[in-house]
C-alpha positions as CSV (number, residue, x, y, z in Angstrom):
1,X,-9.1,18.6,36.7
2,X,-11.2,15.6,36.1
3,X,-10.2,16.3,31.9
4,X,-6.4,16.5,32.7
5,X,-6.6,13.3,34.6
6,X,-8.6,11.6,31.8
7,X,-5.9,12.8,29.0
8,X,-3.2,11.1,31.4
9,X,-4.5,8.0,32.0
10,X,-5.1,8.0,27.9
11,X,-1.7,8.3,27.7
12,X,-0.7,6.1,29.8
13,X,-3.0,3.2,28.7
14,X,-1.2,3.9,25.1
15,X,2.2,4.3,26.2
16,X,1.6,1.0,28.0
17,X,-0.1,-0.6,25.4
18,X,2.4,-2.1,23.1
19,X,-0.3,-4.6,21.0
20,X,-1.2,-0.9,19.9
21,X,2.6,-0.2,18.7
22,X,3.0,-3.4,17.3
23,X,2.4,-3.9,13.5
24,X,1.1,-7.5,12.1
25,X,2.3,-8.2,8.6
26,X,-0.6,-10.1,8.0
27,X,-3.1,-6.9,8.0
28,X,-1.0,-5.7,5.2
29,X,0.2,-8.2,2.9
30,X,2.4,-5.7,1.3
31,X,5.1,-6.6,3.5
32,X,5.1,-9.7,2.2
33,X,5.6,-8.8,-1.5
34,X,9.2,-8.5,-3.2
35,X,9.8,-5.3,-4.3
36,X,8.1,-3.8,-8.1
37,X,10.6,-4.9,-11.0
38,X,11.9,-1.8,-13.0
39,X,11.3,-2.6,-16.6
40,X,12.3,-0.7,-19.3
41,X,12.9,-1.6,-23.2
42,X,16.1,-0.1,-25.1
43,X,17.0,-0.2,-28.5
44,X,21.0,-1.3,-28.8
45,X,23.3,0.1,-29.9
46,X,22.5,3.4,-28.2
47,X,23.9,6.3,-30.2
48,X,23.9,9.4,-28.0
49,X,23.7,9.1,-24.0
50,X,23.2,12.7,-21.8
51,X,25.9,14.0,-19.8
52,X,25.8,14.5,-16.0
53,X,24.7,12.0,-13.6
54,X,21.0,10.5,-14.2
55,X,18.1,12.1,-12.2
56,X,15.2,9.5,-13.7
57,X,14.5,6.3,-14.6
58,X,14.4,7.5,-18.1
59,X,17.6,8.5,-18.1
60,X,19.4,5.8,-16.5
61,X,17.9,3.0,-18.7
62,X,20.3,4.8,-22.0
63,X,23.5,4.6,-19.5
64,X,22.8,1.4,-18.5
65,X,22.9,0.1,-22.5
66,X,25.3,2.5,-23.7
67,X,28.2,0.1,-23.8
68,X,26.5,-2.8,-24.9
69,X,27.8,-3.7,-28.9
70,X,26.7,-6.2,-31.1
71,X,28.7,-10.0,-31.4
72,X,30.0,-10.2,-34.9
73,X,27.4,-11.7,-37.3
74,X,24.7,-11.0,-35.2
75,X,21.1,-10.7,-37.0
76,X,18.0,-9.4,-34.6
77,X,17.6,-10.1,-31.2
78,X,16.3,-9.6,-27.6
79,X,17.5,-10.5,-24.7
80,X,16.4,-9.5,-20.9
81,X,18.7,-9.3,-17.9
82,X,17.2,-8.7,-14.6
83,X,20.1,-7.2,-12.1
84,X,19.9,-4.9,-9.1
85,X,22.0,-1.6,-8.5
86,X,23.4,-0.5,-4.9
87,X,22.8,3.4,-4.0
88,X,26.1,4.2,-5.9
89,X,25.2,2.8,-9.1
90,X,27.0,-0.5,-9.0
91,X,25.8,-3.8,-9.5
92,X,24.5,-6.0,-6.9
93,X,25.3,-9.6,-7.2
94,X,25.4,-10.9,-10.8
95,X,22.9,-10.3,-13.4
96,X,20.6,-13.3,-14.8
97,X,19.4,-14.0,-18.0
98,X,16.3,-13.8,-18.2
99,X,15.2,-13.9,-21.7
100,X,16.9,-14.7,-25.4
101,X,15.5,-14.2,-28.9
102,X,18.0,-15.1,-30.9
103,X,19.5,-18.6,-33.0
104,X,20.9,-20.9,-30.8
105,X,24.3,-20.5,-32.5
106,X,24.5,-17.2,-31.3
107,X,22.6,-17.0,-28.0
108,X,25.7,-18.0,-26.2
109,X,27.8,-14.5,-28.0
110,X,24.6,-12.3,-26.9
111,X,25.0,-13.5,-23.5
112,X,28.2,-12.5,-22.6
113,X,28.2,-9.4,-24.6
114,X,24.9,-8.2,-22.7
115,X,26.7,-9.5,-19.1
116,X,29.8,-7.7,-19.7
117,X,28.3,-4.5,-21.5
118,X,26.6,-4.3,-18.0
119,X,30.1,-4.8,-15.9
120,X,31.2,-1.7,-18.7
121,X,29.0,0.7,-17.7
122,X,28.6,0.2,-14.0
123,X,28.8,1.8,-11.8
124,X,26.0,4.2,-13.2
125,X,26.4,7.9,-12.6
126,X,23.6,8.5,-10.4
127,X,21.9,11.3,-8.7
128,X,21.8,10.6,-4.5
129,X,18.1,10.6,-4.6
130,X,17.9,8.2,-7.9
131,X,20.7,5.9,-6.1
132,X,18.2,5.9,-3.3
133,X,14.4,5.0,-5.2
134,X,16.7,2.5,-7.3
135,X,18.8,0.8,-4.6
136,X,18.1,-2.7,-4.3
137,X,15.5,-3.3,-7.0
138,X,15.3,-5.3,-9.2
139,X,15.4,-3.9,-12.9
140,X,14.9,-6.3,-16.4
141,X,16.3,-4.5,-19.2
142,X,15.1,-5.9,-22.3
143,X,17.5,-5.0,-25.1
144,X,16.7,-4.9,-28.4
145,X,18.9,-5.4,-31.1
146,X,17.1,-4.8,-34.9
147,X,20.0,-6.2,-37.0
148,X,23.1,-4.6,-38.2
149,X,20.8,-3.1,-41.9
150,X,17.4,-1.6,-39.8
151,X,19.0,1.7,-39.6
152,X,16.2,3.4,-38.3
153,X,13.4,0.5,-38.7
154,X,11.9,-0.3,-35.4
């Protein structure tokens, strides 16, 4: 008797304790963090993208870049855009700029072409668990653009 009595008043001193339910954000400064960037690298123009919706981070990056195309008289460049997908592969908000290597003359042509090859290929085909690790997050995607006579040269 005197055990079953002991296991109830256990249980009620928890059930009534609500400092015990209660979590401080300050014992895990996690909670405090912004989410992990997604960064990935991709060389532009991409030539061959996989069918089907994308299952990995691997193969979303491709999709992403596949409709980006190079500004007429474009040498080599890099530029970053750091964006966010919803679960459904769309964009969330508008993408920034983040980074530019290329002549001033012609940042201004890279910057559009790289925002609007994003508006082209979203939303991204996505798998439901993908949409769901990626939702929210923000991703930079560096692209990388080796000049229009690298051929295969990185």
């Amino acid at each position: 008797m005197r055990g079953g009595s002991f296991r109830a008043g256990l249980a009620l001193a928890v059930s009534i304790s609500p400092a015990a339910a209660q979590f401080d954000v300050y014992d895990n400064p996690s909670v405090l963090s912004l989410p992990t960037t997604l960064r990935a690298t991709v060389r532009v123009p991409v030539t061959t993208t996989p069918e089907g919706p994308a299952d990995t981070l691997t193969a979303l990056y491709p999709r992403l870049a596949a409709c980006w195309r190079p500004p007429a008289d474009l040498e080599a460049a890099a530029i970053t855009a750091r964006f966010a997908l919803r679960r459904d592969g769309s964009l969330q908000g508008t993408p920034r700029i983040t980074f530019t290597r290329v002549p001033s003359r012609r940042r201004d042509a890279l910057v559009a072409e790289t925002l609007s090859s994003l508006a082209r290929c979203t939303p991204a085909r996505l798998t439901a668990g993908l949409g769901g690790a990626v939702a929210g997050r923000p991703i930079a995607l560096r692209f990388v653009y080796p000049g229009p006579n690298q051929g295969d040269r990185p």
